[in-house]
C-alpha positions, 0 to 999 in steps of 0.5 A: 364785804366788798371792797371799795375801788379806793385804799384811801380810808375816808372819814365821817365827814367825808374827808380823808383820813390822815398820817401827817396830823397831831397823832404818831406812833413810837417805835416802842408803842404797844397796841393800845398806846396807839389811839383810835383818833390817831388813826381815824386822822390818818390822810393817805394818798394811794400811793402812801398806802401801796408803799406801806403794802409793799414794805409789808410784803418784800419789795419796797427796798427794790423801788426805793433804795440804790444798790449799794444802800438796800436794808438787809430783807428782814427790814421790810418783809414779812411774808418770808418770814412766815413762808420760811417757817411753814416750809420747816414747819411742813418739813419736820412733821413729814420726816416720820415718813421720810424715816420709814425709807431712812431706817426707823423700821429697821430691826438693827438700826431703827427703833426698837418692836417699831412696825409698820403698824405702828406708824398710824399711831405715831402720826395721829398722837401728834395731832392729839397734842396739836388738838390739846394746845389748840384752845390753851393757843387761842387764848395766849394769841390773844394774851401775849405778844403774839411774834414772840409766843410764836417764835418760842414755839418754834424753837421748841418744836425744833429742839423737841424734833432733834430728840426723835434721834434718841427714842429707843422704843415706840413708847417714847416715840409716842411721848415725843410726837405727842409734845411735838404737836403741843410745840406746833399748834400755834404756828398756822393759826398765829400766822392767820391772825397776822396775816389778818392784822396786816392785810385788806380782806381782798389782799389775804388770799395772795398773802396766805398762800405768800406763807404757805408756798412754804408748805409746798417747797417742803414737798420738794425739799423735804425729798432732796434733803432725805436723798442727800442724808440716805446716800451719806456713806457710812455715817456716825449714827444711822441716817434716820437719827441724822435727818431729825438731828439737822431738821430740828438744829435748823428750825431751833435757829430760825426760832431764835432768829424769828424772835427778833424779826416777826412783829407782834402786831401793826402798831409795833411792827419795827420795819415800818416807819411810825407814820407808816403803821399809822397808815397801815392800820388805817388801811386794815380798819375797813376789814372790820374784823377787830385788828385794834381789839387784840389785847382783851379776851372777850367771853361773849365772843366765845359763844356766839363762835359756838353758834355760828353755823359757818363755824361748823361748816369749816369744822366738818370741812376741814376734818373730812379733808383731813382723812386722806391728808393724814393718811397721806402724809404718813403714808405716801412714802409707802405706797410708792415704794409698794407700786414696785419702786425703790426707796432712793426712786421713791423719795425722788418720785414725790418731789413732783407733788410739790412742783403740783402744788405749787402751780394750783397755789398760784392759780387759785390764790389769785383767782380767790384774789381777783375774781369776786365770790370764787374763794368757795367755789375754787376750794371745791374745784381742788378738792374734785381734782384730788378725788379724780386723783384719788379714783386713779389710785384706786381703780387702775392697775398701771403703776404709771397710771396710779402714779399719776393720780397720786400727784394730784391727790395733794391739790385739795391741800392748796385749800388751806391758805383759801380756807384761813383767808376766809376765817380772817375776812369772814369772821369779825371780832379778834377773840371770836376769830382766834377761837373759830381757828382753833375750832378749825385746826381741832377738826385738822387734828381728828381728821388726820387723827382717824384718816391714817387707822383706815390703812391698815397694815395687813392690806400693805402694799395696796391700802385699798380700806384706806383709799376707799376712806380718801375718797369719802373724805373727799366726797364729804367735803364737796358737800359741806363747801356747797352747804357753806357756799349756800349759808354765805349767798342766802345771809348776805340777801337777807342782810341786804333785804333787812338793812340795805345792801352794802352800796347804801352804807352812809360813810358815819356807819361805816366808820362806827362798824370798823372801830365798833369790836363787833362781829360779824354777825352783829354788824349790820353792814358785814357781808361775807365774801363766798 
């Protein structure tokens, strides 16, 4: 639904609602120790709600406090938070592929009857234990305090990370990988549902892609770690073993420093004065998509996700993307050295990719943000870029000209943030909303499980089976966007038709539909944003 041009909330009555009144929050209060009238209540000015924003994301410390006098970040920031763990999160699960430049194939030094071959299936049994934890994740979201469950992930994730340094054959690689997936599920997910407790509906294009720039930062970083640790002389242990060993000490230490610095929810983010969350959930109230129900499981919702057709237009999206993502992701490495390049030039020659995505990150998350109903149609237009990239790879024998298009195969990645804002202001209801996102990363998880068995070995270095999978993945996808884009348009005009269009919502509605736990296809006055 579109946004008023106000961020003040405003009452049943007309009058706005208020954070100076009788209600307050404690530094100790949990979800539902906040009352809905205390919020219902809350006055702000726009201003007040701008500060609150701000706070939220980095930068109130610069407009508000003298040098000498600034807070450390953590008390005011959430997006870093998030971004710095996406960044090792993407870091770690591209070390496989870093290894196969690193020494794992090695016969001497790596593991033990590992082959080439074999690297499709290392890849894909991490998204099967990625997919096994998804629906187990989706109800200890709901369950637990969420900045906690997540965090413990991450220091899980971390210290099962460093054991890839002690796997002496492809047996126990698999097991570990396959646990490493089950650590990471929560992560993406979890972040979409802050992301949705904290931000106005038009805010969370911008602030999804604030965390996921972590993703592409890892591309660049990811590839000056790997140099740095290959031109290591003579180390203890051989350079694969060393890059899992520091990667997963890292993210186990920012697993413990997450612990005590990501919120659990609005009402108990510590950063955030007690009149300030008042006015924070005050602010988010509007997106009604159920930011107060986050402590109860509700069944209902469960089954009306497995009806909904927007639910299987995202899944039959996000797996058909996700065929040449995985094959990617595992792959890449190889399919530059195979162009001619050396394995020190092929660590260098993907930092570009990152700089890429970086730049189509930051148009289209603003575009998304600022330009009414463009979210699908930018997904469309990035995953056509990356099938032109895709066709270059494909067709042409230069190794420029095939280098060139790799780099832009990567843009229908810049997706993902788009993607996710679309299920938090989309799909109303906390329970339906957490079980449509693990309905999307399961689709995530058996893309990048079947796109990588489409490259096969015996056609190294050129993949041409594998490629030709690529640009069907990305084919399908253009489809099932236009089919969503379609869904969104039509049910909007019969919304309006039936119940008035979104203009002629009294005030007194509007408020009940925004406290009412409903989803989105229950209230009446939701609209979706295309």
């Amino acid at each position: 639904m579109a946004e008023k041009n106000t961020d003040a909330h405003v009452g049943p009555n007309g009058q706005p609602i208020s954070a100076s009144r009788r209600g307050s929050v404690s530094k100790s209060a949990g979800p539902f120790q906040t009352e809905i009238e205390d919020v219902t209540n809350v006055e702000m000015t726009d201003e007040q709600s701008r500060k609150v924003l701000r706070k939220i994301d980095m930068l109130c410390v610069l407009l508000d406090h003298p040098l000498p006098h600034r807070p450390p970040l953590t008390e005011r920031s959430l997006l870093p938070i998030m971004g710095f763990c996406y960044m090792l999160q993407f870091l770690d699960k591209g070390a496989l592929a870093a290894s196969t430049l690193l020494g794992i194939l090695d016969p001497k030094t790596g593991i033990q009857h590992l082959k080439g071959s074999d690297l499709a299936w290392c890849s894909g049994i991490f998204y099967f234990g990625y997919m096994a934890w998804s629906f187990p994740s989706a109800y200890f979201v709901v369950r637990l305090p969420i900045g906690r469950y997540l965090s413990l992930a991450v220091v899980l994730w971390g210290g099962i990370l460093m054991t890839t340094a002690g796997c002496k054959s492809f047996t126990g690689l698999m097991i570990q990988r396959f646990f490493l997936g089950v650590a990471e599920a929560a992560v993406a997910p979890g972040f979409s549902l802050i992301t949705g407790m904290f931000y106005l509906r038009k805010e969370q294009p911008v602030r999804q892609a604030g965390w996921f720039i972590g993703n592409c930062v890892a591309l660049i970083l990811g590839g000056l770690v790997s140099y740095g640790v290959l031109n290591i002389p003579n180390p203890a242990i051989p350079h694969w073993k060393l890059l899992f060993l520091i990667e997963g000490a890292v993210t186990v230490a920012y697993g413990v420093f997450m612990f005590f610095v990501l919120p659990d929810s609005v009402s108990t983010a510590w950063f955030l004065k007690p009149e300030e969350r008042l006015i924070a959930l005050a602010r988010t109230l509007k997106n009604k998509t159920g930011i107060m129900d986050n402590g109860k499981f509700r069944w209902p919702q469960l089954w009306e996700a497995l009806r909904d057709p927007q639910t299987w237009l995202l899944v039959l999206y996000t797996f058909c993307v996700n065929l040449p993502n995985g094959a990617l992701t595992t792959f890449q490495p190889l399919i530059i050295k195979g162009m001619g390049f050396s394995s020190l030039k092929s660590i260098l020659l993907g930092l570009p990719m990152g700089g890429v995505e970086i730049v189509f990150l930051v148009i289209t998350s603003f575009l998304a943000s600022y330009l009414r109903n463009a979210r699908v149609l930018l997904m469309i237009f990035n995953t056509a870029v990356s099938m032109v990239g895709m066709v270059l790879v494909y067709c042409l024998d230069s190794q420029a000209g095939r280098m060139t298009g790799l780099v832009f195969t990567v843009v229908f990645a810049m997706n993902i943030p788009i993607s996710l804002s679309l299920v938090t202001s989309n799909v109303a209801g906390f329970t339906k909303r957490s079980i449509v996102s693990s309905m999307l990363f399961v689709g995530y998880c058996v893309g990048n499980i079947v796109g990588p068995q489409f490259f096969l070995a015996s056609e190294a270095p050129v993949y041409k089976t594998g490629l030709a999978s690529a640009l069907a993945g990305y084919s399908f996808s253009i489809f099932f966007l236009t089919l969503l884009y379609l869904y969104y348009h039509f049910e909007n005009k019969r919304r309006d038709k039936l119940y008035g269009s979104e203009t002629t919502i009294d005030s007194d509605q509007e408020l009940a539909d925004e406290l009412s736990n409903q989803t989105d296809r229950t209230i009446t006055s939701f609209r979706y944003l295309l």
